[in-house]
mmCIF file of the N, C-alpha and C atoms, coordinates in Angstrom:
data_MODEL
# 
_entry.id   MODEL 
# 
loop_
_atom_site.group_PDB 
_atom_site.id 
_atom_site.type_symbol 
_atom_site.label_atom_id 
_atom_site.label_alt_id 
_atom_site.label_comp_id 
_atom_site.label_asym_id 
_atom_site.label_entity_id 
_atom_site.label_seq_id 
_atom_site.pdbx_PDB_ins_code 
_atom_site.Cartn_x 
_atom_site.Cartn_y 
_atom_site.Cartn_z 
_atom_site.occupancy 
_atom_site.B_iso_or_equiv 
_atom_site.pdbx_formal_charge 
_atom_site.auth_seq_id 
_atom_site.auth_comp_id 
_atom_site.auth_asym_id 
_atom_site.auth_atom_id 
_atom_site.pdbx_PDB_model_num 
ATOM 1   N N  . UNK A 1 1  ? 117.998 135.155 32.335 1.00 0.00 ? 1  UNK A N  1 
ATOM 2   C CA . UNK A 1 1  ? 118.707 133.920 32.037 1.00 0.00 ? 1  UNK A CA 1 
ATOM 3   C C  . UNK A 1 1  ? 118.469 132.868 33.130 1.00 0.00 ? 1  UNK A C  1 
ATOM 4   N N  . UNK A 1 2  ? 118.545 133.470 34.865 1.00 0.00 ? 2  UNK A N  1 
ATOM 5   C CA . UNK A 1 2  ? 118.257 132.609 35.472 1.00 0.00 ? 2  UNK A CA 1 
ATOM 6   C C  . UNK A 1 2  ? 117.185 131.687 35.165 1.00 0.00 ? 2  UNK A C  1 
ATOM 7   N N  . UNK A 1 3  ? 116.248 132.627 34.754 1.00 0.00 ? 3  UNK A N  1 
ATOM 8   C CA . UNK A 1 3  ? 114.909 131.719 34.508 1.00 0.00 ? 3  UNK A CA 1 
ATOM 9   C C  . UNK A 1 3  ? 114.823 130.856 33.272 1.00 0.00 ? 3  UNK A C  1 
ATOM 10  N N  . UNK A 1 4  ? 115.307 131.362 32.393 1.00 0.00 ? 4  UNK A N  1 
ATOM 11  C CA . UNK A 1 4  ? 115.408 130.099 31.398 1.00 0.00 ? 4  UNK A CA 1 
ATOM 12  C C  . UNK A 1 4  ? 115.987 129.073 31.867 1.00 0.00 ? 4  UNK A C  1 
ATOM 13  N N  . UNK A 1 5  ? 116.847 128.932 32.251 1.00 0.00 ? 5  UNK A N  1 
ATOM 14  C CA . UNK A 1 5  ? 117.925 127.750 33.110 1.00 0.00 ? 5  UNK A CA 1 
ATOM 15  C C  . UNK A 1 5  ? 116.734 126.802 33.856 1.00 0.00 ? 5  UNK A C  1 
ATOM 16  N N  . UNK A 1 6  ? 116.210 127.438 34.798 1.00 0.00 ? 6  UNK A N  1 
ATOM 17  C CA . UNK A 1 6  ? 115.606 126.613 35.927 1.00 0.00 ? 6  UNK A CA 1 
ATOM 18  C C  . UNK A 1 6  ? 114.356 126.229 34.920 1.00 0.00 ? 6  UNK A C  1 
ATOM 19  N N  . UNK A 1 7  ? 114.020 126.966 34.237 1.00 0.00 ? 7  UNK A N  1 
ATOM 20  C CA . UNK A 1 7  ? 112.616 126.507 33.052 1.00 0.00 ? 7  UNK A CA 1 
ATOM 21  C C  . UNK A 1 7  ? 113.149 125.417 32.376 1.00 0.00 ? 7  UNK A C  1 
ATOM 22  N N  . UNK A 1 8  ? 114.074 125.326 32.118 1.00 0.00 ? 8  UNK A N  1 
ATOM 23  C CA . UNK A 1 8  ? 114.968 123.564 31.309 1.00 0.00 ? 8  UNK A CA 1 
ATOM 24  C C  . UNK A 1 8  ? 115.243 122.715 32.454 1.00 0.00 ? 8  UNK A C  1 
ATOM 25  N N  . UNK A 1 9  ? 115.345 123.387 33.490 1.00 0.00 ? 9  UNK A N  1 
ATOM 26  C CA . UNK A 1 9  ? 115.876 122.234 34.468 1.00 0.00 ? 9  UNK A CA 1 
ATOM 27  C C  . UNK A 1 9  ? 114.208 121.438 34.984 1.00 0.00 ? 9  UNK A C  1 
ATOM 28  N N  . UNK A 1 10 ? 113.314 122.153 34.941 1.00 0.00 ? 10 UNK A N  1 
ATOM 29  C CA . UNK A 1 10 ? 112.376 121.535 35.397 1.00 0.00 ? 10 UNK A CA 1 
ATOM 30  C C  . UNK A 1 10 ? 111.850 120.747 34.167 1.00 0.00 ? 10 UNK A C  1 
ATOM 31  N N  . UNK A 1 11 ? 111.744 121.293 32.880 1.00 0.00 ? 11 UNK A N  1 
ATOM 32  C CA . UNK A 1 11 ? 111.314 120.086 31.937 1.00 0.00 ? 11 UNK A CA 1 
ATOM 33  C C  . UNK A 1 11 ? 111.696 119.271 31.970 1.00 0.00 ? 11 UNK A C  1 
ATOM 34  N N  . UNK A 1 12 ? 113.204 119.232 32.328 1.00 0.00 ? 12 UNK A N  1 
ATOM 35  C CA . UNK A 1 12 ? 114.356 118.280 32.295 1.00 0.00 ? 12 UNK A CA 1 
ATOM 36  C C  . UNK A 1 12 ? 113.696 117.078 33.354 1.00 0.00 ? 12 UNK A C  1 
ATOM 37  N N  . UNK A 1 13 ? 113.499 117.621 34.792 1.00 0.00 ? 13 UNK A N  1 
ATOM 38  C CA . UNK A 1 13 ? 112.389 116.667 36.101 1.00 0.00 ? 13 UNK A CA 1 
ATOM 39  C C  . UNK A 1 13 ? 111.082 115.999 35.514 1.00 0.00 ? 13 UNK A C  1 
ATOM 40  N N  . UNK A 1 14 ? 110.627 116.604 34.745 1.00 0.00 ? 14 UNK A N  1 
ATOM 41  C CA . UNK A 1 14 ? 108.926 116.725 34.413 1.00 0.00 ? 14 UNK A CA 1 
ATOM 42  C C  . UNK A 1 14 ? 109.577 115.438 33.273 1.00 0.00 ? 14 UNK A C  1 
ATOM 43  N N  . UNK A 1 15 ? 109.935 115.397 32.147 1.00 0.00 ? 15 UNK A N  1 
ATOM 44  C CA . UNK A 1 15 ? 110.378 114.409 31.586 1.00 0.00 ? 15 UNK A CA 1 
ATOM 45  C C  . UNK A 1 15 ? 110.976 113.098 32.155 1.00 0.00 ? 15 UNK A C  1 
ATOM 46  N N  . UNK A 1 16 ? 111.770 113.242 33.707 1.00 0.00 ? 16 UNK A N  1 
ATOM 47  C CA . UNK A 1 16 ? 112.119 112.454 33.958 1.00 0.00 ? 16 UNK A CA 1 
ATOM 48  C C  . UNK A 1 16 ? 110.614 111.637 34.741 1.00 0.00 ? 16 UNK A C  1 
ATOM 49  N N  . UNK A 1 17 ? 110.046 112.461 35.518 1.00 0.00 ? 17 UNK A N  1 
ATOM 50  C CA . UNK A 1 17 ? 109.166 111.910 36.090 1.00 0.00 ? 17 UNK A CA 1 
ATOM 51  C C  . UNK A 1 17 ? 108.039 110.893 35.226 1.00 0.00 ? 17 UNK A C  1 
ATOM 52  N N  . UNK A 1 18 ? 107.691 111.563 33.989 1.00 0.00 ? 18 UNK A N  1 
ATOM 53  C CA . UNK A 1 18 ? 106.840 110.865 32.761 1.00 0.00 ? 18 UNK A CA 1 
ATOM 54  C C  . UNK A 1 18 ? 107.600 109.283 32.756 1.00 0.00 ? 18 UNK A C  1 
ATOM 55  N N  . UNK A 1 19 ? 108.933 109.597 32.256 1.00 0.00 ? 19 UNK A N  1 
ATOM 56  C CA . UNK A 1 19 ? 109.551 108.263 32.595 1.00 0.00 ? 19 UNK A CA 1 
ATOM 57  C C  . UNK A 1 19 ? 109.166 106.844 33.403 1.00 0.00 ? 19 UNK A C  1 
ATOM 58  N N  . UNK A 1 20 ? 109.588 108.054 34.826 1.00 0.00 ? 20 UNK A N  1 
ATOM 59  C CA . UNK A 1 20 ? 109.654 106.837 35.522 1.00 0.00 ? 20 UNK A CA 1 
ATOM 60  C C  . UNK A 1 20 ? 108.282 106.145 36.291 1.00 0.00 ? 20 UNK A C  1 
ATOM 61  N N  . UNK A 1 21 ? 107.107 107.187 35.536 1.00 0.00 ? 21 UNK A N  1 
ATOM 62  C CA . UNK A 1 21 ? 105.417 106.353 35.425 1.00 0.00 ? 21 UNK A CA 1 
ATOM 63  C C  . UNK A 1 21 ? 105.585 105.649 34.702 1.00 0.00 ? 21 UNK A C  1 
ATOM 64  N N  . UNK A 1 22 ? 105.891 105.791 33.419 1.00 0.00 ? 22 UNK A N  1 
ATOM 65  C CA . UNK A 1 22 ? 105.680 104.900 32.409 1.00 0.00 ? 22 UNK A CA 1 
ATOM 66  C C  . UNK A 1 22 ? 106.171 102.967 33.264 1.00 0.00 ? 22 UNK A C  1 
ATOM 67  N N  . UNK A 1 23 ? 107.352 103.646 33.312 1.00 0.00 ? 23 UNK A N  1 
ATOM 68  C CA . UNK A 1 23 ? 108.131 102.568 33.480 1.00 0.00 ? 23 UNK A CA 1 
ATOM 69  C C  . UNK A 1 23 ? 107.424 101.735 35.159 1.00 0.00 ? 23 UNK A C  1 
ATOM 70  N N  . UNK A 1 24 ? 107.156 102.361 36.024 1.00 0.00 ? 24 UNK A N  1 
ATOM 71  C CA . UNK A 1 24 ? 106.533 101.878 37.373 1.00 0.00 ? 24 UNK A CA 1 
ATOM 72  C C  . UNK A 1 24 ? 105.024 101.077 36.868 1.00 0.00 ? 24 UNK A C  1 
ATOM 73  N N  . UNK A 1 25 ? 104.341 102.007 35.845 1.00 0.00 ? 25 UNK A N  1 
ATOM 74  C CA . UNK A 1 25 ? 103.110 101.448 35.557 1.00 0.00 ? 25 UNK A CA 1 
ATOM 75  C C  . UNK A 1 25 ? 103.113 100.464 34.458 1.00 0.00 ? 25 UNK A C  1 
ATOM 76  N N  . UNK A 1 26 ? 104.452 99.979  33.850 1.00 0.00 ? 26 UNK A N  1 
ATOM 77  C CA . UNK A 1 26 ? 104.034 98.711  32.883 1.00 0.00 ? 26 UNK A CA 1 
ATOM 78  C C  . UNK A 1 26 ? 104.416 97.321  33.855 1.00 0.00 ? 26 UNK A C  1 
ATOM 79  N N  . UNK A 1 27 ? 105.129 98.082  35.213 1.00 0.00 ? 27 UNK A N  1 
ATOM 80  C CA . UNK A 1 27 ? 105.166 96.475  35.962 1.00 0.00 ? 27 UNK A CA 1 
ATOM 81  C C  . UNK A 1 27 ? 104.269 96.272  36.678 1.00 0.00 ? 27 UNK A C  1 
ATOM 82  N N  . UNK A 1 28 ? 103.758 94.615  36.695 1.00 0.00 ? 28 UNK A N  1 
ATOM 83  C CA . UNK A 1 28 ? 102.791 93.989  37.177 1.00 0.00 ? 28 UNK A CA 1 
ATOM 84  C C  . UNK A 1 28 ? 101.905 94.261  38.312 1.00 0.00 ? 28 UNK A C  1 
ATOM 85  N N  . UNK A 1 29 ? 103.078 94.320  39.347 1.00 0.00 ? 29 UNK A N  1 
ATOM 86  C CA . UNK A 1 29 ? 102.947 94.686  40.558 1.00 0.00 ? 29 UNK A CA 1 
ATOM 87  C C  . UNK A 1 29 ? 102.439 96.161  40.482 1.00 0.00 ? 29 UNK A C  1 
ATOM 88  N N  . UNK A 1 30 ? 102.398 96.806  39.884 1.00 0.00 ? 30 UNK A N  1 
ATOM 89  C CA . UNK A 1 30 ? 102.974 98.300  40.016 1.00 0.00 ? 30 UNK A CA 1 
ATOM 90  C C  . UNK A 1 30 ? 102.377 99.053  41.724 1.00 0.00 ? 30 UNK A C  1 
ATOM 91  N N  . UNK A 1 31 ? 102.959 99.529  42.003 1.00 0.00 ? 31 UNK A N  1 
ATOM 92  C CA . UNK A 1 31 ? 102.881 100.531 43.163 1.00 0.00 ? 31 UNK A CA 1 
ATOM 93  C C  . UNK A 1 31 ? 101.830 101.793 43.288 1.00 0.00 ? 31 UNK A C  1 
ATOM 94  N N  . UNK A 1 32 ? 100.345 101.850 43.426 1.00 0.00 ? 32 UNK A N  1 
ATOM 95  C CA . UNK A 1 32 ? 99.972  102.906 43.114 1.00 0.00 ? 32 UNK A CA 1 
ATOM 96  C C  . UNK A 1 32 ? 100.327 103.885 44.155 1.00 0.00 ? 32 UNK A C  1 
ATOM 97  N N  . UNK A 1 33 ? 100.298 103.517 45.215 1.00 0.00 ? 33 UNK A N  1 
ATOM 98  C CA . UNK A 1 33 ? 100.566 104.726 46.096 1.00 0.00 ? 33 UNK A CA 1 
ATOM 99  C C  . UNK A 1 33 ? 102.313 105.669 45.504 1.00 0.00 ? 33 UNK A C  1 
ATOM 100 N N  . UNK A 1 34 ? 103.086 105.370 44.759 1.00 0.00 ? 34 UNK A N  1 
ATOM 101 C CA . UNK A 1 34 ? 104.143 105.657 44.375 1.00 0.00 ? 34 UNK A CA 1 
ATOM 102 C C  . UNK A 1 34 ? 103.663 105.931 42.903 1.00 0.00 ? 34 UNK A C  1 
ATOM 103 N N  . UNK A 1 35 ? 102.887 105.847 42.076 1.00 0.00 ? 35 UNK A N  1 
ATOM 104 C CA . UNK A 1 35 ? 102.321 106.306 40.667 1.00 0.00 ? 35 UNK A CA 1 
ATOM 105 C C  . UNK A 1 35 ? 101.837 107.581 41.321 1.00 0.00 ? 35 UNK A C  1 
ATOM 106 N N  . UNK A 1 36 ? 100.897 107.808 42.478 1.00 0.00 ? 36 UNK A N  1 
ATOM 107 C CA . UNK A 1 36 ? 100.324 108.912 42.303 1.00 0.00 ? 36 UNK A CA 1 
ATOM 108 C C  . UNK A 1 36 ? 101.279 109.566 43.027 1.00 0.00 ? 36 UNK A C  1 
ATOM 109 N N  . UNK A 1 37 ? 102.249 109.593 44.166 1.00 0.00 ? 37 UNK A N  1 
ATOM 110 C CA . UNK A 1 37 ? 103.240 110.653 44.298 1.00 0.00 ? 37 UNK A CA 1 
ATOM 111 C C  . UNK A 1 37 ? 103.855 111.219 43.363 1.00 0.00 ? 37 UNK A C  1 
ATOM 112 N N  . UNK A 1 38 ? 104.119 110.341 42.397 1.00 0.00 ? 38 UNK A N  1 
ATOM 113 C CA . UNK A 1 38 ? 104.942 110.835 41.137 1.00 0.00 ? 38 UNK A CA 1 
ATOM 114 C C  . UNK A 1 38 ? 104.368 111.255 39.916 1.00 0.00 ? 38 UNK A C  1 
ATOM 115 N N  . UNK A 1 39 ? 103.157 111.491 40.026 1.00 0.00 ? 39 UNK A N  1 
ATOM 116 C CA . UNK A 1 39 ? 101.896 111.833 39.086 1.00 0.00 ? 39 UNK A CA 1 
ATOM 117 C C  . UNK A 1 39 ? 101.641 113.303 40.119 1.00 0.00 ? 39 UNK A C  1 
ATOM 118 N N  . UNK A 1 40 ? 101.456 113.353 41.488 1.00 0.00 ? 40 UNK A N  1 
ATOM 119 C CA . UNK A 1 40 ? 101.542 115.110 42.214 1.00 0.00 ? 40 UNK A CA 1 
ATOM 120 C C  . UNK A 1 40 ? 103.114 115.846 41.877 1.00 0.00 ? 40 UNK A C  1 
ATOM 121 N N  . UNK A 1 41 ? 103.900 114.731 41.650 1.00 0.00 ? 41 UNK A N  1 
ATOM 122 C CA . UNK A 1 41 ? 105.070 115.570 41.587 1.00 0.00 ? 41 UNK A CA 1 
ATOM 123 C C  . UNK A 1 41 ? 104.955 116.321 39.883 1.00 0.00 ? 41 UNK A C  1 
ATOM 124 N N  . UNK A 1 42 ? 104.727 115.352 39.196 1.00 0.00 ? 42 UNK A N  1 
ATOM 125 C CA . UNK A 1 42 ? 104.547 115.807 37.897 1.00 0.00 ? 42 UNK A CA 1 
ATOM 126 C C  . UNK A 1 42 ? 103.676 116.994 37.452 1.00 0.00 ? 42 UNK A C  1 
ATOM 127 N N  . UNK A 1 43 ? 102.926 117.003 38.315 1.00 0.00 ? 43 UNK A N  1 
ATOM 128 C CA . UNK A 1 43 ? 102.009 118.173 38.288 1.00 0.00 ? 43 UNK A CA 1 
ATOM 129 C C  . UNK A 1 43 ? 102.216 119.134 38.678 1.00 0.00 ? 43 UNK A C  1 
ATOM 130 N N  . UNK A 1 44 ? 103.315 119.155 39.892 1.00 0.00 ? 44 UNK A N  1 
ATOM 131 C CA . UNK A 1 44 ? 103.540 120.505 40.760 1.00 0.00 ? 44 UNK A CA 1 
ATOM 132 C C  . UNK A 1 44 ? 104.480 120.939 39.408 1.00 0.00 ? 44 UNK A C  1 
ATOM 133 N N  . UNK A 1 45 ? 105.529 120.386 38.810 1.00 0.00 ? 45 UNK A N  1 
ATOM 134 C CA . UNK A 1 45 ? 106.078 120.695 38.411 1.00 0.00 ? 45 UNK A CA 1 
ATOM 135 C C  . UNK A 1 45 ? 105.803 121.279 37.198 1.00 0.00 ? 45 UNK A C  1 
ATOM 136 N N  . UNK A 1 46 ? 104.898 120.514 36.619 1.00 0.00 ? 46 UNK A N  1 
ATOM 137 C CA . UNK A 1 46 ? 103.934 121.168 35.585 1.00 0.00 ? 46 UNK A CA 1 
ATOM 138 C C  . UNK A 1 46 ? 103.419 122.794 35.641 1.00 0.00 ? 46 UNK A C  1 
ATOM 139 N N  . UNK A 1 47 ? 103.192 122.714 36.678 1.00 0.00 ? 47 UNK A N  1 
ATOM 140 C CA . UNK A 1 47 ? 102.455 123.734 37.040 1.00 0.00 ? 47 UNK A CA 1 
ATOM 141 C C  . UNK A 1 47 ? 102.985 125.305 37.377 1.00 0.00 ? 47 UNK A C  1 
ATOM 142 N N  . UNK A 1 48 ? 104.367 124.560 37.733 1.00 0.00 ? 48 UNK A N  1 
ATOM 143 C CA . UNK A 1 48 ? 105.849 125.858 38.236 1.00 0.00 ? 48 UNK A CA 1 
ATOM 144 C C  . UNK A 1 48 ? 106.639 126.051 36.355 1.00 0.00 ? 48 UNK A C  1 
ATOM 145 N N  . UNK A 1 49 ? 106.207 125.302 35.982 1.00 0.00 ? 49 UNK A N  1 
ATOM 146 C CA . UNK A 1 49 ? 106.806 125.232 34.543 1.00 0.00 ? 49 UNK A CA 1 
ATOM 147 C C  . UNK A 1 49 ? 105.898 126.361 33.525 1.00 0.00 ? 49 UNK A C  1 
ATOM 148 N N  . UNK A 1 50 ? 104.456 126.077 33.771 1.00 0.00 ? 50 UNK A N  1 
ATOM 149 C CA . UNK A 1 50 ? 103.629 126.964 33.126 1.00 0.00 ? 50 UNK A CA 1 
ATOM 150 C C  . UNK A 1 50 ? 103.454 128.531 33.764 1.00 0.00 ? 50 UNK A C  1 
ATOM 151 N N  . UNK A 1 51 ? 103.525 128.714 35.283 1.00 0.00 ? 51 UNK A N  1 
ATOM 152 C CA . UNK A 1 51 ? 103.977 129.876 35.858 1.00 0.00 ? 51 UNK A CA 1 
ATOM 153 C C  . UNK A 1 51 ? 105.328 130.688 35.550 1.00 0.00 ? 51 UNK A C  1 
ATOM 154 N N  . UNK A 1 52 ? 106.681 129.797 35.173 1.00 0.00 ? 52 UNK A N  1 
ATOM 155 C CA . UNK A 1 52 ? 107.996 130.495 34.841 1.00 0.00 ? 52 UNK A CA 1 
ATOM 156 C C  . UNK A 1 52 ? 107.489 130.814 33.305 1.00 0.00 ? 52 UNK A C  1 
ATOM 157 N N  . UNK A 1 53 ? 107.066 129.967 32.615 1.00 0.00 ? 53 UNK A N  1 
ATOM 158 C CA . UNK A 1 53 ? 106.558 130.033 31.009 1.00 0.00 ? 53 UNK A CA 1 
ATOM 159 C C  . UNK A 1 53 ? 106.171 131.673 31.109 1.00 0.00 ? 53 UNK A C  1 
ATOM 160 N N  . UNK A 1 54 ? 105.262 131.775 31.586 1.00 0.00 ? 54 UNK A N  1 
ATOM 161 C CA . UNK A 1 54 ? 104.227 133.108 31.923 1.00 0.00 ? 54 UNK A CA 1 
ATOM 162 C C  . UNK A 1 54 ? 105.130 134.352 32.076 1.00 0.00 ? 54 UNK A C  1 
ATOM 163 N N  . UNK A 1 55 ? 105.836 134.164 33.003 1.00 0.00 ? 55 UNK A N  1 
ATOM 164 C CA . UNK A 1 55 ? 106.812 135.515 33.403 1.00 0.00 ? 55 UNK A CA 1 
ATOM 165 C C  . UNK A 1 55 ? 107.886 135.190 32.158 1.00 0.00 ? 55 UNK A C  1 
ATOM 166 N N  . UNK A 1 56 ? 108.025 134.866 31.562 1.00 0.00 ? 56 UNK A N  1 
ATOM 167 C CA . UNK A 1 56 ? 109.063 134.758 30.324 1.00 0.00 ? 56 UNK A CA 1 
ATOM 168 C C  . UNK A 1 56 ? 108.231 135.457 28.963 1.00 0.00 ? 56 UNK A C  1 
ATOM 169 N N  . UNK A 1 57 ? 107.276 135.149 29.110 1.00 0.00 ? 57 UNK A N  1 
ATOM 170 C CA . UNK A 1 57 ? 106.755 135.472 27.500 1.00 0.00 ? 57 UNK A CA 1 
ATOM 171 C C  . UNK A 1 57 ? 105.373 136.698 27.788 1.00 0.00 ? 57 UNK A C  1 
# 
């Protein structure tokens, strides 16, 4: 159960993070050095998401 929990809690991050690219990269200015932190974060998390996936199924 623990692991299902923390497996929603991270989609839950991973969704938020999609977000808040979207939203950083439709403004003008946009920030790349802050797109790609949040594009590694998205990934780590991606990545801990497909590893818990693994030990679940």
């Amino acid at each position: 159960m623990q692991f299902e929990a923390h497996l929603v809690e991270l989609q839950r991050k991973h969704r938020t993070l999609d977000q808040l690219i979207e939203e950083e990269m439709a403004h003008p200015g946009a920030d790349d050095l802050r797109i790609g932190e949040l594009k590694r974060k998205k990934l780590r998390i991606k990545e801990e998401i497909a590893k818990l996936d693994g030990m679940l199924h």
